[in-house]
N, C-alpha and C positions, 0 to 999 in steps of 0.2 A: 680453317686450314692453317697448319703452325708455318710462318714466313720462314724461307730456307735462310743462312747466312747471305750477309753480303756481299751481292759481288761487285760491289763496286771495283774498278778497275782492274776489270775481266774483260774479256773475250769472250762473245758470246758466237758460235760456227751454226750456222743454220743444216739439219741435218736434211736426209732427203724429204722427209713427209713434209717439208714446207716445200715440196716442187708444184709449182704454180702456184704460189703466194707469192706478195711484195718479196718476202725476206729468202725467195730461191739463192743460195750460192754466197749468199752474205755471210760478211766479219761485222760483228758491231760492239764497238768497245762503250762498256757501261760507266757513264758518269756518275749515276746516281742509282741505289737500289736498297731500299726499306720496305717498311711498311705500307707506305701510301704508295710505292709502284717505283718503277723505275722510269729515266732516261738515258737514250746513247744515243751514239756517232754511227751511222754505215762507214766503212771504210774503207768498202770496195768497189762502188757502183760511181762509175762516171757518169758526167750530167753534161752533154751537148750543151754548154756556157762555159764559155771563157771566162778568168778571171779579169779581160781588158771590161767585155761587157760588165760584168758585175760592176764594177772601179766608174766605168762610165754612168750607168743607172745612178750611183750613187756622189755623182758631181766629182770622182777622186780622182785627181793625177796620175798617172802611170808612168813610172822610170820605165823609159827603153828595156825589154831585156827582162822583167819579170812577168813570167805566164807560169805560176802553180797550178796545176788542173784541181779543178771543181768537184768535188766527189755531190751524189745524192747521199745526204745525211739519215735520209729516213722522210717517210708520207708525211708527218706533221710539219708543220709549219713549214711547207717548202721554198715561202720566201723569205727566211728569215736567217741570216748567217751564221755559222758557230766556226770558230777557230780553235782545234786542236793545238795545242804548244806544251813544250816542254821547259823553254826558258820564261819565268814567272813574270817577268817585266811591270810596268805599273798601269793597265791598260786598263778600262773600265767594264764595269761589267763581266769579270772572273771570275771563274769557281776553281778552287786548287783542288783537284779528285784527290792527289795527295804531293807529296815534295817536289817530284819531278814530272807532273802533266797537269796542265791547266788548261779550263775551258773558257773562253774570252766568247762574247758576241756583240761588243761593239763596234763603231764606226771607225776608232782611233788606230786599234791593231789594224784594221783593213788599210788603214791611210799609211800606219809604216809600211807595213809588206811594201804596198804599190811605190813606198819611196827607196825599198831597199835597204832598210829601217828596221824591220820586224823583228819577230823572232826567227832566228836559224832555221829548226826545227819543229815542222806544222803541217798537220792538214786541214784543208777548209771545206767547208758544209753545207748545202743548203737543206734546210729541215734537217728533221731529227726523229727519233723511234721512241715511242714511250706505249710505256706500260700501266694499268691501274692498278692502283694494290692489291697483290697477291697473284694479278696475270699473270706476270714472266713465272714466278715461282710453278702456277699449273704447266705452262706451257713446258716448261725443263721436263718435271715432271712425269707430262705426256711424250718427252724423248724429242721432243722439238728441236732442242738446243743444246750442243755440246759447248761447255766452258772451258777458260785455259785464263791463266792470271796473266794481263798484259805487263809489257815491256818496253821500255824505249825502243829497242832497236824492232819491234814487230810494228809499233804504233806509229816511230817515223823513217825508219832505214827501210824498210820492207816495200817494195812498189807493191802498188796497190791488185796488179791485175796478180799477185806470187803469193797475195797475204793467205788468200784459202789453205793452200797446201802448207803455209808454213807454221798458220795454227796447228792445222791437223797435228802436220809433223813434232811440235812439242807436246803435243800427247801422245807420241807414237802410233798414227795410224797415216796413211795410205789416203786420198781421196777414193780410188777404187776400191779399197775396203770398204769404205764407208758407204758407197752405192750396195753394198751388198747385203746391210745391215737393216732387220726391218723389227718390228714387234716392240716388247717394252723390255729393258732390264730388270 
């Protein structure tokens, strides 16, 4: 199968045929996506866990006054952290997707947040969604997954429970258009 282009830092909208899979109703921005598969963020699905709890599990301090809500990053690895940001800072464990969004998963960024410290602009993760080489590509494909090229203001201005419609919306559709669409193009 020829690997479509990359959609690294895309949007990926889960269409209806994934109703009743993990990925129902989901936004998941792609960190990574080649040859050997992809990974992303969900970044729409809340996770009954605080960030005090998280901060506590992990011995950190908590300034009064900071509670970012916890998103479910995706079924893999669901204890392990990832921080979306857009300010680059020097924090370990980094992947810059490109100039202005970076994906951090260590101990340090969690320590500024909790001290008020952090970056501005972030969401946090626990697990992540990945793909094996060439999956995501069939899954598109198979109509699974409409795409949209992310953006600051989708990735951190956007609350999480408005991001559905407001992908859709930069492709020009409807959520209830989109219920109505079935088959393949």
């Amino acid at each position: 199968m020829e690997h479509l282009h990359s959609l690294r830092n895309h949007l990926l909208i889960a269409m209806p045929q994934l109703r009743d899979s993990w990925f129902e109703g989901t936004v998941t921005y792609l960190c990574e996506h080649n040859e050997e598969g992809a990974m992303g963020l969900v970044l729409n699905r809340d996770l009954p866990v605080t960030f005090e709890e998280v901060c506590e599990q992990l011995d950190i301090p908590l300034l009064s006054g900071v509670n970012p809500a916890v998103m479910n990053g995706g079924p893999v690895s669901p204890e392990q952290g990832f921080i979306l940001h857009q300010e680059q800072g020097i924090w370990g464990s980094t992947l810059s997707v490109n100039e202005q969004v970076h994906l951090s998963s260590s101990r340090d960024i969690l320590a500024a947040i909790a001290a008020a410290n952090g970056p501005r602009h972030y969401r946090l993760a626990l697990g992540y969604a990945g793909w094996s080489g060439g999956q995501l590509d069939r899954e598109i494909l198979e109509n699974s997954w409409l795409t949209v090229p992310a953006d600051t203001e989708l990735l951190f201005n956007t609350p999480p429970e408005q991001l559905y419609k407001a992908a859709l919306a930069r492709l020009g559709i409807s959520s209830s258009a989109l219920n109505s669409f079935s088959g393949h193009a």
